[in-house]
C-alpha positions in Angstrom: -65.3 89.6 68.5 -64.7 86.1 68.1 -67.6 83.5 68.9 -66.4 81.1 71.6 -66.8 77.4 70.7 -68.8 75.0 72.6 -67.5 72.7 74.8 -67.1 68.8 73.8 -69.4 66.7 75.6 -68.5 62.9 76.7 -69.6 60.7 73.8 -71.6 57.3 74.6 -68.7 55.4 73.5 -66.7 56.9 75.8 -69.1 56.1 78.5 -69.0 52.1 77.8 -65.6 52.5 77.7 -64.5 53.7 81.1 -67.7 51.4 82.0 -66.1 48.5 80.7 -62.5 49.3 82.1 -64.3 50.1 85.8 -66.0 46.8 85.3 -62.9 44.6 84.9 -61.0 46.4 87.8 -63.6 45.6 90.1 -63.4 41.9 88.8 -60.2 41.5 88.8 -60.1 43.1 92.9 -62.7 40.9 93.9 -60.9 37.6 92.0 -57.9 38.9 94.0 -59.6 39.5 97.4 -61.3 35.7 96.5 -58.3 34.3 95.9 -56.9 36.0 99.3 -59.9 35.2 100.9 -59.7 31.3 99.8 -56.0 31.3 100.6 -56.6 32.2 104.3 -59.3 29.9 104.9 -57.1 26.7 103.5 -54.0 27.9 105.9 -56.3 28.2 109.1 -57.8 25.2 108.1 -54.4 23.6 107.8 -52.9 25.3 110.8 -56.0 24.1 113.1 -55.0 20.3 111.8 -51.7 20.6 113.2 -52.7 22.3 116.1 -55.5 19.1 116.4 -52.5 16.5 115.4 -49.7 18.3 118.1 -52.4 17.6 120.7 -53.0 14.3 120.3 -49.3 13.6 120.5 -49.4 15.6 123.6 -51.9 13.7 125.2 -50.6 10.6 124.4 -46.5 11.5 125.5 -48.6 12.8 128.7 -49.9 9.4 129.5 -47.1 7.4 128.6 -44.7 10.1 130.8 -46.9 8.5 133.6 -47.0 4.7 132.4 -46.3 2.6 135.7 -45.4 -0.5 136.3 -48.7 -2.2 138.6 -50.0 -5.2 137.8 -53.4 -6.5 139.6 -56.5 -8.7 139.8 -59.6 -7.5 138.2 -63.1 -7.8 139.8 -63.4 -11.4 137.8 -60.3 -12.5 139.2 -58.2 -11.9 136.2 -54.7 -10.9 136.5 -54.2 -7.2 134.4 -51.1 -6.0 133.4 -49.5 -2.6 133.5 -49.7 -2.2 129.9 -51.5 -4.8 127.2 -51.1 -4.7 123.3 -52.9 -6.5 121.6 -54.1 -5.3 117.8 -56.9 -8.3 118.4 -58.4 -6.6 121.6 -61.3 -5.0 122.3 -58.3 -2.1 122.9 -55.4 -2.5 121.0 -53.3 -0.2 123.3 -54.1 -0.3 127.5 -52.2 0.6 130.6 -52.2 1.9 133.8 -50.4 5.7 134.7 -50.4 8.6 137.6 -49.7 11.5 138.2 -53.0 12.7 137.8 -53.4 16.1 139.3 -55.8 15.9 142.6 -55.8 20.2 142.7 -59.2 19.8 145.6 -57.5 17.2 147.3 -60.6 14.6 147.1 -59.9 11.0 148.2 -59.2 9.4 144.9 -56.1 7.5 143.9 -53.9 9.4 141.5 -53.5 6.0 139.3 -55.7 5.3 136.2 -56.0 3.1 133.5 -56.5 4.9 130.1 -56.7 2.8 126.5 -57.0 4.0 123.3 -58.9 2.2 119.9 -60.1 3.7 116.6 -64.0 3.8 115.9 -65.4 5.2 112.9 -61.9 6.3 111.8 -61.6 8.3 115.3 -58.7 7.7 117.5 -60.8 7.5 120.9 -59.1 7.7 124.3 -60.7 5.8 127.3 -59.8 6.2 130.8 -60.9 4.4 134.2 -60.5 6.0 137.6 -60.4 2.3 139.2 -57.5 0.7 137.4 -58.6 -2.9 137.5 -62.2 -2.2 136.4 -62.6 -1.5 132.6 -66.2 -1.4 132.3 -66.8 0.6 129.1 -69.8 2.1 130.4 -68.6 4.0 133.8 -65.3 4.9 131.4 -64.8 8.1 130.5 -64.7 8.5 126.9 -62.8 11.4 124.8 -62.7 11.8 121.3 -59.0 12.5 120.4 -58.6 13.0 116.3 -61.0 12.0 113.6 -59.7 11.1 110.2 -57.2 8.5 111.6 -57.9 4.6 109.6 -55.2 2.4 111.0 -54.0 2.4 114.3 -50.9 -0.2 115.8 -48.5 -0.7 118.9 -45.0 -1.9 119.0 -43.1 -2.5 122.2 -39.4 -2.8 122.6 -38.5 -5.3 125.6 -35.7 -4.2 127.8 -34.3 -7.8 126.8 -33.0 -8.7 123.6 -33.0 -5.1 121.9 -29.7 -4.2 119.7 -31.3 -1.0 119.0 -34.6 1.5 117.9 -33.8 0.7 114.8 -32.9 -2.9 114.8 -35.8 -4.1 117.0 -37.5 -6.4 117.5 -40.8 -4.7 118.0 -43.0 -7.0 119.3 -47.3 -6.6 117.7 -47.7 -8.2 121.9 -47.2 -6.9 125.2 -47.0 -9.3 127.7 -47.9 -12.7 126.4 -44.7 -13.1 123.7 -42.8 -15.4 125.2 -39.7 -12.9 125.9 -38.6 -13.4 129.3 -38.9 -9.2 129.8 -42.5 -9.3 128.8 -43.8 -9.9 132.4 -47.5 -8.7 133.0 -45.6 -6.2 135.8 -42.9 -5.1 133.6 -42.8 -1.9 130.8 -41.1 -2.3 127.6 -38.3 0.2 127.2 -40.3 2.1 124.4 -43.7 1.8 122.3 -43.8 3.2 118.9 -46.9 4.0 117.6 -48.2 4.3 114.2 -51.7 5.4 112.3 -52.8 6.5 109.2 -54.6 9.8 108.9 -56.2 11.2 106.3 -54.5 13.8 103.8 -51.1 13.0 105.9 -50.2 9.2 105.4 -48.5 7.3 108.2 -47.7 9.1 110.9 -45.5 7.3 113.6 -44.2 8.1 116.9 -41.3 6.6 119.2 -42.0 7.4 123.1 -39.1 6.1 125.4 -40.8 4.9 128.5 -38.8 5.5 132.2 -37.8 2.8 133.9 -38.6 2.5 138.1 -41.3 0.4 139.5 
């Protein structure tokens, strides 16, 4: 009869071997699920500046859709244009719009004056329901997009432009001595500019409608 040999048993070297090997798959997965991880944190982080970005624009093509042309005396007896720029203001960029949407049908006017500054590198958007009474503190006050360190205002008069291109962008609306620049009177377009952080200069050309 012939003896039957033993079985080989799993040496201890073997052992730490398929430890070692089961130890750097499972480092290298979770590097890999890290690294995935990481990745889609940075692209919804990116993807929720643009959405932040697009509706800044939107808010600010919203109001200028609306920009009229109404001129009026303030409560000091001050005559207000429809639209100031002024980069030396207390608001660099002002004017008066309607449409706003009356859904209840209160008695309100549909006509507002909104403005819009930087404080704290945060484009801030202020908006009055009396038009000729810009009292900051019965304004309503929204924050719009943080990051921003440079904002400016160009206007192109209806008088005197060759072009977008060729200009002249005027840095003051009314008050520059073009014959165009009346305090009841819109320039044919604004273009507006602002540096943001991680992005540069960013800039903007909105083509206001003409009508009174």
């Amino acid at each position: 009869m012939t003896p039957i040999r033993g079985q080989r048993g799993i040496s201890l070297l073997e052992v730490l071997i398929a430890a070692v090997i089961m130890a750097t798959i499972a480092v290298l997965a979770f590097g890999a699920l890290d690294v995935s991880q990481r990745s889609a944190e940075v692209s919804t982080d990116k993807i929720r500046e643009i959405q932040l970005l697009d509706r800044s624009w939107v808010l600010v093509e919203n109001d200028l859709r609306n920009a009229l042309r109404y001129a009026g005396i303030n409560q000091f007896g001050d005559l207000m244009p429809s639209m100031l720029i002024d980069e030396r203001g207390e608001f660099p960029f002002m004017f008066i719009r309607g449409g706003m949407a009356n859904p209840l049908g209160n008695p309100r006017t549909e006509v507002m004056r909104v403005a819009y500054r930087v404080e704290d590198e945060i484009l801030m958007r202020y908006s009055w329901i009396d038009p000729f009474n810009v009292d900051e503190d019965i304004a309503r006050v929204q924050k719009i997009l943080a990051g921003v360190s440079e904002f400016s205002v160009t206007a192109l008069p209806d008088q005197g432009a060759t072009g977008v291109k060729e200009g002249p962008w005027l840095d003051e609306w009314p008050g520059n001595g073009t014959s165009s620049a009346t305090p009841d009177k819109l320039p044919i377009a604004v273009k507006i500019s602002f540096e943001l952080e991680g992005r540069g200069e960013l800039t903007r050309l909105f083509a206001l409608l003409p009508g009174d």
